[in-house]
C-alpha positions in Angstrom: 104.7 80.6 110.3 107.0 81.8 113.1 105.9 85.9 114.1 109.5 86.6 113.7 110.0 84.8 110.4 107.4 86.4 108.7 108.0 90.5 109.9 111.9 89.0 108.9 110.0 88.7 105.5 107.6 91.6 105.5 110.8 93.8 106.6 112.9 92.4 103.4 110.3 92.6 100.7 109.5 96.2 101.4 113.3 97.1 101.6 113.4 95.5 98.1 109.9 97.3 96.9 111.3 100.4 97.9 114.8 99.9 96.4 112.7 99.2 93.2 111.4 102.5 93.2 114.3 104.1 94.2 115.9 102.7 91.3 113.2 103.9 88.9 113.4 107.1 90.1 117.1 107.4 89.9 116.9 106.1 86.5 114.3 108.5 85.1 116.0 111.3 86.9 119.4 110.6 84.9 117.6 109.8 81.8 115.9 113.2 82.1 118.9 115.2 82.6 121.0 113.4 79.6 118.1 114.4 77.6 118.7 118.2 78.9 121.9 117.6 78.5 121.6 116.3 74.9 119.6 119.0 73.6 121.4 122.2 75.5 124.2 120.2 73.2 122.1 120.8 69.7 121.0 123.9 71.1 123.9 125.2 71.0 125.2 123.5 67.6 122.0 124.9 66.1 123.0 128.6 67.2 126.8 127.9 66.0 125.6 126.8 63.3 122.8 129.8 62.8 126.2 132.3 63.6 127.9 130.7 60.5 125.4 131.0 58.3 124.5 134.7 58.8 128.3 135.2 58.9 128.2 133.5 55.5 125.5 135.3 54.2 126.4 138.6 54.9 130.2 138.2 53.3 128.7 136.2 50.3 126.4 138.9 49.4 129.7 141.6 49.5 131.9 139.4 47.9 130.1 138.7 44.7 129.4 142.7 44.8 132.9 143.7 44.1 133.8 145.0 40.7 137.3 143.7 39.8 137.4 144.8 36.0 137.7 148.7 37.6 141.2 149.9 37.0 140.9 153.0 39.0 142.4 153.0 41.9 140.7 151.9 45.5 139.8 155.5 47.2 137.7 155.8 50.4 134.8 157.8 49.4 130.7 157.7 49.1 131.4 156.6 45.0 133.6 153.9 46.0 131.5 152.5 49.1 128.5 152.1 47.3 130.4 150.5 44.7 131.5 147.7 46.5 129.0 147.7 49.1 126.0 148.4 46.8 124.5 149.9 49.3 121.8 151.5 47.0 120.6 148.2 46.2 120.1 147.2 49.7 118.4 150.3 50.8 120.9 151.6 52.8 120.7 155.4 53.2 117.5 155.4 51.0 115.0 158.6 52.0 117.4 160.4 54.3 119.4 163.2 53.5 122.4 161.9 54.4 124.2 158.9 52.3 125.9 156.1 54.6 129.7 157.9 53.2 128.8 160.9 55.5 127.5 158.8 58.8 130.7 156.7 58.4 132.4 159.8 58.0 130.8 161.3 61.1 131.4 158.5 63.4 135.2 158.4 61.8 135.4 161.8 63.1 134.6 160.7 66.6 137.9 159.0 67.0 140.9 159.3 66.2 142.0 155.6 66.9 139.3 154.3 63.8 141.2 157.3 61.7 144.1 154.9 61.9 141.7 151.9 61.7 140.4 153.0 58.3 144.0 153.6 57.1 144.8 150.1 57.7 141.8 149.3 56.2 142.4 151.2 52.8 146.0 149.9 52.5 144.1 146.4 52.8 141.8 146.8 50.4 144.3 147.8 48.1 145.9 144.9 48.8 143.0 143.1 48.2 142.1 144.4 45.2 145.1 144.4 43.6 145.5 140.5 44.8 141.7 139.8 43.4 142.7 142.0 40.2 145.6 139.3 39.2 143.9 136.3 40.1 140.8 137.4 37.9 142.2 138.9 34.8 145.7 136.8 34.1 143.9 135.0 31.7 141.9 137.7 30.1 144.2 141.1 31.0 141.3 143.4 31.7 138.6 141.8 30.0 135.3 141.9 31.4 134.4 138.7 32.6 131.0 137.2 33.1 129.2 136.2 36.6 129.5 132.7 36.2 133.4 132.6 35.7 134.0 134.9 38.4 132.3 132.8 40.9 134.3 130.2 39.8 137.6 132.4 40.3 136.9 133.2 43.7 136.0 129.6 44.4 139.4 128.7 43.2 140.7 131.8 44.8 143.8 131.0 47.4 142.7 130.7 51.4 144.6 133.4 52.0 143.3 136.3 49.8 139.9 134.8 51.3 140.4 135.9 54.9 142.2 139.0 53.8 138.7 140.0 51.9 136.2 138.4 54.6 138.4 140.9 56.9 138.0 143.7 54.9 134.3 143.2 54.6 133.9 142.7 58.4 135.9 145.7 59.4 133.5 147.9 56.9 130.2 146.2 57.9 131.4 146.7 61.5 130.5 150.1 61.4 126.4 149.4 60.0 123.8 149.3 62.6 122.6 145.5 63.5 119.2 146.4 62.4 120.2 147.2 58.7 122.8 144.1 58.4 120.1 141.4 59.6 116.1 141.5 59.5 114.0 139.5 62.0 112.9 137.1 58.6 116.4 136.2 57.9 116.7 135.1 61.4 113.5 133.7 62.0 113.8 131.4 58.8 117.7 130.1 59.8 116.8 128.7 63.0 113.9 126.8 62.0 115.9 125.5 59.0 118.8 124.4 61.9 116.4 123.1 64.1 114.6 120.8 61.4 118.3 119.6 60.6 118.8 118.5 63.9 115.1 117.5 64.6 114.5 120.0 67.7 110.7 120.2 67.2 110.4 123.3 70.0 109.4 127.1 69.6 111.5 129.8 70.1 112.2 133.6 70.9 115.4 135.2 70.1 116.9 138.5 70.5 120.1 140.6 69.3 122.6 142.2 72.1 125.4 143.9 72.3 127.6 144.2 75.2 124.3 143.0 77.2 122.0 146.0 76.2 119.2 144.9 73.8 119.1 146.3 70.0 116.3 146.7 67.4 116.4 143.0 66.5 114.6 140.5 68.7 111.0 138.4 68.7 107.8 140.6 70.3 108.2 138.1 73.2 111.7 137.2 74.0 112.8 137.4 77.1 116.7 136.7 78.0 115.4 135.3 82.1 114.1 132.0 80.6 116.5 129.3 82.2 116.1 127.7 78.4 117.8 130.3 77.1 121.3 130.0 74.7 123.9 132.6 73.5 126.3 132.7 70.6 128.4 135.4 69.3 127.3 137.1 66.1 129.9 138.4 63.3 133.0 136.9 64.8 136.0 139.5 63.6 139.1 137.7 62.4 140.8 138.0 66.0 137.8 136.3 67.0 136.1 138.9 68.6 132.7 140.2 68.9 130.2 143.0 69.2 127.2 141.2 68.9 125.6 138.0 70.3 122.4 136.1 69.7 120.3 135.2 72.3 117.4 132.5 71.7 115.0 131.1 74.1 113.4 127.3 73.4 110.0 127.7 74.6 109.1 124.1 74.8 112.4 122.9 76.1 110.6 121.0 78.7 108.4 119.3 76.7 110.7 117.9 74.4 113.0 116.8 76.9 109.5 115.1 79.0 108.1 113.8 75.5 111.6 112.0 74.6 111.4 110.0 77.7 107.5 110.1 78.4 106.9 106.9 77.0 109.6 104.5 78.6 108.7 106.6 82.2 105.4 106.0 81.7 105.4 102.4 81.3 108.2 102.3 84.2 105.9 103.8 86.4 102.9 101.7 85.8 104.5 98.8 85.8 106.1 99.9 89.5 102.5 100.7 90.4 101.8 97.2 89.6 104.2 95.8 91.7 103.4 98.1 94.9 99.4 97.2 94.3 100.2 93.4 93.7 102.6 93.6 97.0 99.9 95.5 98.9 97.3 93.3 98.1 99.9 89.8 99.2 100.6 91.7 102.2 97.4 91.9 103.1 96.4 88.6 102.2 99.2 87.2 104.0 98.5 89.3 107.3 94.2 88.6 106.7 95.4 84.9 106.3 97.8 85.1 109.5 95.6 86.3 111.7 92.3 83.8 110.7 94.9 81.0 111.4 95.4 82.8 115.0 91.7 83.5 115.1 91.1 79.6 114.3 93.3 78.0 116.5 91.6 80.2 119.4 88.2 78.9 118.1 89.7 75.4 118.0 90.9 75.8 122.2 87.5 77.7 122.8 85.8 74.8 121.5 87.6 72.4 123.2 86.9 73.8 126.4 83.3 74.4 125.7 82.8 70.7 124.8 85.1 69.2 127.5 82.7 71.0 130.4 79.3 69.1 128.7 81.0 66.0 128.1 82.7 65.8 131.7 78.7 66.5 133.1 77.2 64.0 131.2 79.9 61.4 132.0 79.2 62.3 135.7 75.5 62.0 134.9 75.7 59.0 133.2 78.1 57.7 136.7 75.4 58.5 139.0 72.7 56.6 137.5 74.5 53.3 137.3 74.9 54.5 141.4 72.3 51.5 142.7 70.7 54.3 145.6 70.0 56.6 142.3 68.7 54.5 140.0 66.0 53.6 142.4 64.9 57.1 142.7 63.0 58.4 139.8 63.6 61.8 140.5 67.1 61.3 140.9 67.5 60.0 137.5 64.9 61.9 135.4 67.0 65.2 136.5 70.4 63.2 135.3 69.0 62.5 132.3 67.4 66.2 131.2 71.3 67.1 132.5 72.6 65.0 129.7 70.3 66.0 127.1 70.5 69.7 127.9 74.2 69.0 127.6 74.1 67.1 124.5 71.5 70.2 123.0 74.3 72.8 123.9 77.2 70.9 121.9 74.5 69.8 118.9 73.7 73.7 118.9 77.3 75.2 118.7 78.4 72.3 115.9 75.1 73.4 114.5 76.2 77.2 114.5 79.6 76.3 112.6 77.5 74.1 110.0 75.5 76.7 109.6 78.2 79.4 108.3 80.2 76.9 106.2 76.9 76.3 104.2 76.6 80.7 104.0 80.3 81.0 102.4 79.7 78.2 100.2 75.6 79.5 99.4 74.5 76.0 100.1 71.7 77.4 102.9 68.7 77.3 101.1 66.5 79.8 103.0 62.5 79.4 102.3 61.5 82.6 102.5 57.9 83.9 103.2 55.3 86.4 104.3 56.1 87.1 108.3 55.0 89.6 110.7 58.5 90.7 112.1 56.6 91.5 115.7 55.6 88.0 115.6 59.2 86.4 114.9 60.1 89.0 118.0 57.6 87.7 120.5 58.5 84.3 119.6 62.2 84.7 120.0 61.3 86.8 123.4 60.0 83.1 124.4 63.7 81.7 124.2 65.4 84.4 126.7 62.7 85.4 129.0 63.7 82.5 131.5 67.1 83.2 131.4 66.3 86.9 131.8 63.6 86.4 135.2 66.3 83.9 136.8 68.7 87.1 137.0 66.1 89.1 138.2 66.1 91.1 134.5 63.7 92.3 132.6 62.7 92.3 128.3 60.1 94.9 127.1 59.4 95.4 123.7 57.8 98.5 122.1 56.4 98.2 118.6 55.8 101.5 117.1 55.5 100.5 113.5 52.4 100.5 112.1 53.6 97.9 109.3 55.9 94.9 110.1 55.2 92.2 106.7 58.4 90.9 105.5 60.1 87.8 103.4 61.8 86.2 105.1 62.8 82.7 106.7 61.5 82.1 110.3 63.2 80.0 112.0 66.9 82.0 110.9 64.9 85.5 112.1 64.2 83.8 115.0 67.8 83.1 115.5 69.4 86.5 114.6 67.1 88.2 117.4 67.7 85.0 120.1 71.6 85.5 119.2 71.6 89.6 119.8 69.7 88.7 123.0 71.7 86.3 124.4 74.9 88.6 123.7 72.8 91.5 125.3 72.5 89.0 128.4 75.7 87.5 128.5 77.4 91.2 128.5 75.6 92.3 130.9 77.4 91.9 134.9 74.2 92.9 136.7 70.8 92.6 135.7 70.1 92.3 132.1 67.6 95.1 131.2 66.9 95.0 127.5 63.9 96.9 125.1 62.7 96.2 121.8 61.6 98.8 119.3 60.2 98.9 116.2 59.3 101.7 113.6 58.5 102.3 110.2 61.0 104.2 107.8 59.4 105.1 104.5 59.8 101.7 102.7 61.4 99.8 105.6 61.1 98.6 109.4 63.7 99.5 111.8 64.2 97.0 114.7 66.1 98.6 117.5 67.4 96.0 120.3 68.9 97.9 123.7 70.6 96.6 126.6 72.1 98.6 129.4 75.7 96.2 129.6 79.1 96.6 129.1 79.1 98.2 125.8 82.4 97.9 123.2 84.8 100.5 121.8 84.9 102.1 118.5 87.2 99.9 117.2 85.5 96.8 118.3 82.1 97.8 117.1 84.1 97.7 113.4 84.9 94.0 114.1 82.0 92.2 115.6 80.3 90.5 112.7 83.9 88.7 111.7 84.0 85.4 112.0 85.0 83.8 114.8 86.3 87.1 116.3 86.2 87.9 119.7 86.9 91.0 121.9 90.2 90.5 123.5 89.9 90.6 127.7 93.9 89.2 128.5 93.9 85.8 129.9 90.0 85.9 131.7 87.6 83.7 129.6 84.3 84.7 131.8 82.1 85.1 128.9 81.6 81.7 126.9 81.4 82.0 123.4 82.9 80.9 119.6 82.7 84.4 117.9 80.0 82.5 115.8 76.8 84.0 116.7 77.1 87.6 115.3 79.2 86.2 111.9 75.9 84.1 111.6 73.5 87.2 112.1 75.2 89.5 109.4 74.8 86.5 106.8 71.4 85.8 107.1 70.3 89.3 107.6 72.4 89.8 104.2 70.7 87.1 102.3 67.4 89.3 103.9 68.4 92.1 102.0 69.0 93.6 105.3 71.2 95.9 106.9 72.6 95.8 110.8 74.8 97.6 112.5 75.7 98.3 116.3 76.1 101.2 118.7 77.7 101.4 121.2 79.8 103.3 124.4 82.2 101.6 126.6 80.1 100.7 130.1 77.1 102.4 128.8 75.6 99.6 126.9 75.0 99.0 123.1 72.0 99.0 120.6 72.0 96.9 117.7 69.9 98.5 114.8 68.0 96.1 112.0 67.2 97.6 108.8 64.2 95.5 106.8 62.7 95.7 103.8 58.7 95.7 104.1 56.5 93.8 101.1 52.8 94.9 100.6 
């Protein structure tokens, strides 16, 4: 695939994998905040409501009070106010030595203006009563009538003479403390009711103000900074005015706004997961996969211009002994002819090496393993280099300081993971190749070190080494001759050893490849 195609691609699916999770996120987002949305809404129907129905309470518990089969005129005194208020039965006033007549009196005195207030207020009760007087007793003149039939009156009583006795009631009720008109059960037990009815499964803390300044009623924990926190007005006067609101705060507003949409985000996000881990693991595939094609097509050049050198020798070979003045001379021809099969050796060896890791991947190399002395399969391999090694004036001494050196294992493959580190030690090494063996013993294990004193690699090369077919990049200059073969063959059989290897090493200061072996007893 064309380098530009493919980042073309790579650049256009993540634009779309991002725009995915965008859009998740967005979504989520706006489907928490209609949720907050939705239940600030009930919230606050669930107060209105919970306004109402104190409201309600409070003027149904004066109205059926009121005794409308009294002729005696409406007066404002203490007789009168517990009368209609039956204060006595609510408590009101009880154990003090002042009746609630005299404090209403005392804070009448405190103003003139609610002097005029409670004159209004008397000429509408009279009104009202007089009103509630007609209604009730045209039937019956002034006949006491029962319980049951005057609910039923005022049920059937007109709108009108309704409001005109709610506002009586709230203008006298005005004047009791908040504390003595509503307790904290009352409260307590008409929210819950409201939020059942609207299904708000949350906690709550509420609290009674008036113009902002906290009274007696309120939860031991409210608090009026919680950002879940709703108001209402309390006892709404007939101008639609009020003294009082309720404050409530939903304690696990956050959780049932998360639990409402926890589900649907939930699978939304693990289903985006999916997709990110599914793309990661393609993209990496696809870039793993891109660069093994590059990696193979170098392998493919590389081993086109290894083979093309042997094959051009031994077709010159092969040209000089037909030469009549050659093939008379022995010598001549018995040094063509190792030529050719030292040539022919070399390219069985490297189609050898590639056979020889297809079979690994596909665990068709049946290694025959048995008991070896590892110093043993050293000295022999030592026998494959140390030519090599005296023909660049070099040198390859071993030091075996283990005690114990029994493995299983297969020979010959031993023997060809220590030839292939050596002939890497020689080949990266410009001058002299100066190499030493060691050996010790590690608890359970032998440790084979192998040193050289050549180039060396970089951290990031070092990670790469035992890939197949890779090779260290060095620009256009191909002075080192090799498939990236030899080290991909060494982890594999060390691997199927039980082994472990690994390298280090220090740009220009060499490198030391380190062989971990099991011992047997």
């Amino acid at each position: 695939m064309n380098k530009k195609l493919f980042l073309l691609l790579v650049v256009l699916m993540s634009l779309s994998l991002i725009g995915i999770i965008f859009v998740q996120g967005y979504w989520i987002k706006s489907t928490v905040d209609d949720k907050e949305e939705q239940f600030s809404y009930n919230a606050k129907q669930v107060l209105i409501n919970v306004s109402k129905e104190l409201q309600n309470n409070e003027l149904e518990s004066y109205w059926f009070n009121f005794d409308f089969n009294d002729n005696s005129e409406l007066k404002y005194n203490n007789k009168n106010i517990d009368k209609y208020s039956n204060l006595n039965n609510r408590g009101y006033g009880r154990n003090t030595n002042e009746d609630f007549g005299e404090i209403i009196e005392k804070n009448y005195k405190e103003s003139s203006n609610f002097l005029v207030a409670t004159a209004d207020s008397l000429q509408l009760a009279k009104l009202i009563n007089s009103k509630v007087k007609d209604f009730l007793n045209k039937e019956n003149g002034s006949e006491r009538v029962s319980a049951e039939e005057r609910i039923d009156r005022l049920m059937r009583m007109g709108e009108v003479e309704k409001d005109m006795l709610s506002a009586y009631i709230s203008e006298f009720t005005s004047n009791i403390p908040i504390h003595k008109r509503l307790s904290k059960e009352v409260i307590d037990k008409t929210i819950k009711n409201e939020l059942q009815n609207f299904n708000i499964k949350s906690g709550f803390e509420y609290g009674v103000y008036t113009n902002s300044l906290a009274t007696k009623v309120h939860s031991d924990n409210f608090s009026m900074d919680s950002p879940a926190t709703y108001s209402v007005p309390l006892f709404v006067d007939i101008t639609g005015k009020s003294n009082y609101q309720l404050l409530v705060s939903f304690t696990q507003k956050k959780e049932v706004v998360l639990s409402s949409v926890s589900l649907m985000a939930s699978l939304s996000i693990i289903f985006t997961l999916i997709i990110v881990v599914a793309y990661s693991s393609a993209l990496s595939q696809l870039i793993k996969q891109r660069q093994i094609s590059q990696i193979k097509t170098d392998f493919i050049n590389n081993m086109t211009h290894e083979f093309k050198t042997p094959i051009a020798t031994i077709n010159l070979a092969l040209d000089a002994i037909k030469n009549p003045k050659v093939v008379n001379d022995q010598s001549k021809v018995d040094r063509y002819l190792k030529m050719i099969r030292d040539e022919n050796k070399r390219m069985h060896a490297q189609v050898e090496n590639v056979l020889q890791i297809s079979k690994l991947e596909k665990n068709e190399l049946d290694l025959k393993k048995e008991r070896l002395q590892l110093h043993e399969v050293i000295e022999d391999a030592l026998t494959h280099v140390e030519l090599i090694v005296e023909d660049r004036n070099g040198y390859v001494q071993s030091h075996f300081g283990a005690l114990k050196s029994s493995v299983l294992g297969n020979e010959d493959h031993l023997t060809n993971v220590i030839v292939n580190i050596l002939d890497n030690a020689i080949k990266y090494t410009i001058e002299e190749p100066k190499i030493d063996i060691y050996t010790e013993n590690v608890r359970n294990s032998i440790i084979l070190k192998i040193r050289d004193q050549g180039s060396g690699m970089s951290k990031s090369v070092q990670k790469k080494i035992f890939e197949k077919f890779y090779r260290e990049h060095t620009g256009d200059i191909h002075n080192i001759k090799g498939h990236g073969l030899g080290l991909a063959y060494v982890k594999r059989i060390l691997d199927d050893h039980h082994a472990t290897i690994y390298v280090e090493s220090e740009r220009g200061k060499g490198s030391t490849f380190i062989i971990k072996l099991p011992l047997i007893t």
